[in-house]
N, C-alpha and C positions, 0 to 999 in steps of 0.2 A: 489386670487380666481382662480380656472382653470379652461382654457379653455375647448371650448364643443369640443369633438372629436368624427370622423366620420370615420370608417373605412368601407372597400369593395374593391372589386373587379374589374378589367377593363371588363365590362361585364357580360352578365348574361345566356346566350344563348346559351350553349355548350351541345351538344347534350349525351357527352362523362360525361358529370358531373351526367346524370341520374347513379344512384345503389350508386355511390360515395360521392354527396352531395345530388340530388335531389330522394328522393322515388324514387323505381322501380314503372317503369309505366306512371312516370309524364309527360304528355303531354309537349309538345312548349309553348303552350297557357299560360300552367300554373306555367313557370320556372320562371316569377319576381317575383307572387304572393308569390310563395314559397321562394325564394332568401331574399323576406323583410321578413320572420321570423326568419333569422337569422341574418342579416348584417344590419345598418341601411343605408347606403349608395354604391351607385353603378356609376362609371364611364361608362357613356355611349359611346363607341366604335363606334357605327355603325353611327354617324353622322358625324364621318368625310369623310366616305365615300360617303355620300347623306343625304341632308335633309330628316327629316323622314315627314311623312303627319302629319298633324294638330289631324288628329283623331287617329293615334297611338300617340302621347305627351299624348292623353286625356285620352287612355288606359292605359299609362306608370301610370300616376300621380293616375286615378281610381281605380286599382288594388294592391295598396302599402298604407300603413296606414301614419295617418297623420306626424310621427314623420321624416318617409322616407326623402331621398335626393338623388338628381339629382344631379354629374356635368357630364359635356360632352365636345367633342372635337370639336372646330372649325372643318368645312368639309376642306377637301383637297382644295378643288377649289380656298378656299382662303390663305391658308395656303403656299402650294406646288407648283400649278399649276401658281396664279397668282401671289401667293408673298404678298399680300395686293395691290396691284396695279389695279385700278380700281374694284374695291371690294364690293363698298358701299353697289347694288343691295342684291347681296349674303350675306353679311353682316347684313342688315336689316330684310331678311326674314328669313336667321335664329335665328336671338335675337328675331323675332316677336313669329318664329313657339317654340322656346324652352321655354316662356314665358306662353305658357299655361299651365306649369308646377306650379307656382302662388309660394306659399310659400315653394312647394318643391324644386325650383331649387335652387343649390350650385354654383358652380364657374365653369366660362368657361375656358377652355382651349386653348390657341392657341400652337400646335405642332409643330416648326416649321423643318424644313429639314438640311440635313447636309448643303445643297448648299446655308441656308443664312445665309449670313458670316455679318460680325461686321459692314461693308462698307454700310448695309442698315440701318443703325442703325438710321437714319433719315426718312428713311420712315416710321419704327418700330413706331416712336417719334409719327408721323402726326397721323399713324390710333390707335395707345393707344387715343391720346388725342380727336379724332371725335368718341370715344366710348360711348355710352348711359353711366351716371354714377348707373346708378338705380343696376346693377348688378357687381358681384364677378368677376374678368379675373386670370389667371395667363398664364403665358410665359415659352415655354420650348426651350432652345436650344441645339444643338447639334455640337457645336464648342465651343474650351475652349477660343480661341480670343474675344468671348463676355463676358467674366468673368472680367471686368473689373469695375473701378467707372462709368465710365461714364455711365455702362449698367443699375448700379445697383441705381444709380441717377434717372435714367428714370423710373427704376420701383417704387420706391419709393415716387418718385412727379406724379407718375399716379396710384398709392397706388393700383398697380398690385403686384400681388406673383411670385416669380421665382418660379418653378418648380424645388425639389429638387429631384432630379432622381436618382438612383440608375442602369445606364446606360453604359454598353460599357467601352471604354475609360474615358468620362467623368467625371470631379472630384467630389465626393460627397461632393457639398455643403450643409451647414448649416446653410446659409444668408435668413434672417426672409425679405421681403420689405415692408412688409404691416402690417395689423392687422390681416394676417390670415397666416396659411404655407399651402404647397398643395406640398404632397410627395408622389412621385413614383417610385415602385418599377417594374423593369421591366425587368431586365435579360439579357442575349444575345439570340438571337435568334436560333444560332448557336450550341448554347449548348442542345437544346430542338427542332430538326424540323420534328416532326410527329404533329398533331391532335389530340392523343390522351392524353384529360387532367385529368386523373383520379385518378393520386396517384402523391405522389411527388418521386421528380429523384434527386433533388439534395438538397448537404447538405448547408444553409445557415444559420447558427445558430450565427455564427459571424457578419455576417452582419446585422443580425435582432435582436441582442446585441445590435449593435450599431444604428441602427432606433429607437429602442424601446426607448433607453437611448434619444435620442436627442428631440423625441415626449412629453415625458416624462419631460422633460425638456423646451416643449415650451406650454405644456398645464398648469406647473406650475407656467411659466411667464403669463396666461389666453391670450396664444393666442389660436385663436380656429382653427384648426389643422383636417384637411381631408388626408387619407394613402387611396392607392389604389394600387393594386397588379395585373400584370399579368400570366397567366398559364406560359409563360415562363420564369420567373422567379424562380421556384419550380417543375413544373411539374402541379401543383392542387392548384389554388390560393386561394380558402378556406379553405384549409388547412394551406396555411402561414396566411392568416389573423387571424385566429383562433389562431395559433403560436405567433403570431406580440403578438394580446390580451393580449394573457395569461402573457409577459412579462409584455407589460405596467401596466397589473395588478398587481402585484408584487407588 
């Protein structure tokens, strides 16, 4: 049986995607609304920079049909700033404020920085396990010294996803931890640093060969399988998602 797959975008909010993805003319207001006619799922961005209010979650979840999906990033505060270290407050009222999403939220996110290294790999342990079980987590990291058993143990008995990235240096893993994968494609930054996201710039047809193949491959084992794209990565991330599709369709 295969799994259900959910692709989209990091983000919905680009002002520069109006004439390119969204109608000319289309308002702020009205870029998820339009975004859910084509993608069914979207990585939310802006929460890791701040909690967002209770009553935009309500407008996120209101404005997108019922099939739609939410995930989202753990905010900085807890991710970067504090590390998980004294955390819980921040912690709670985000899983509370993202929760009024009900059956549209998908998997959280925790991002975490270049700067945490393998050494915390015990504090990692303590806030996976005082995590609410009711919801989806996955873990990204950005050092390859967590690529090890012992990381991928932890994710496994806290039946979190490693985030497989498509990252920098980072090595593209293909390590399943859970019953679900949660893939991100994201680029260098460096190779794209304007604002303007409205065509693509670069050629990735190799590397989304081989995403395609590996998705393809984990939705035939029915795992159920979320791909999320950044503008830096392409230039125009609905344009790769669209590209990603057409493959897995094949």
């Amino acid at each position: 049986m295969a799994g259900a797959l959910f692709l989209g975008t990091q983000g919905w909010a680009y002002k520069s995607w109006v004439g390119a993805f969204y109608p000319p003319g289309t308002k702020s207001g009205d870029f998820l609304a339009e975004y859910a006619k084509h993608f069914r799922a979207v990585e939310i961005d802006s929460t890791y920079y701040a909690l967002p209010r209770p009553h935009s979650v309500e407008q996120w979840r209101d404005a997108t049909p019922a099939h739609f999906r939410f995930a989202a990033k753990f905010p900085q505060i807890i991710t970067h700033e504090k590390m998980l270290k004294d955390a819980e407050r921040e912690t709670e009222q985000f899983l509370a404020t993202l929760g009024l999403l009900g059956e549209k939220l998908g998997p959280l996110l925790l991002q975490f920085p270049y700067t945490f290294t393998p050494e915390q790999h015990d504090a990692l342990a303590r806030y996976l396990a005082a995590l609410p079980p009711q919801f989806r987590y996955a873990v990204e990291v950005r050092q390859r010294g967590w690529l090890n058993d012992a990381f991928f143990d932890l994710l496994e008995q806290q039946r979190v996803a490693l985030a497989l990235s498509d990252y920098g240096s980072m090595p593209r893993s293909a390590r399943a931890t859970t019953d679900f994968a949660y893939v991100r494609l994201l680029g260098n930054r460096k190779d794209i640093t304007d604002e303007q996201f409205d065509r693509v710039r670069l050629n990735r047809d190799a590397d989304l060969d081989r995403w395609s193949d590996l998705i393809v491959a984990l939705n035939e084992k029915g795992v159920m399988t979320w791909c999320f794209v950044n503008n830096h990565y392409q230039g125009h991330s609905p344009a790769t998602v669209r590209a990603l599709g057409e493959r897995i369709a094949r």
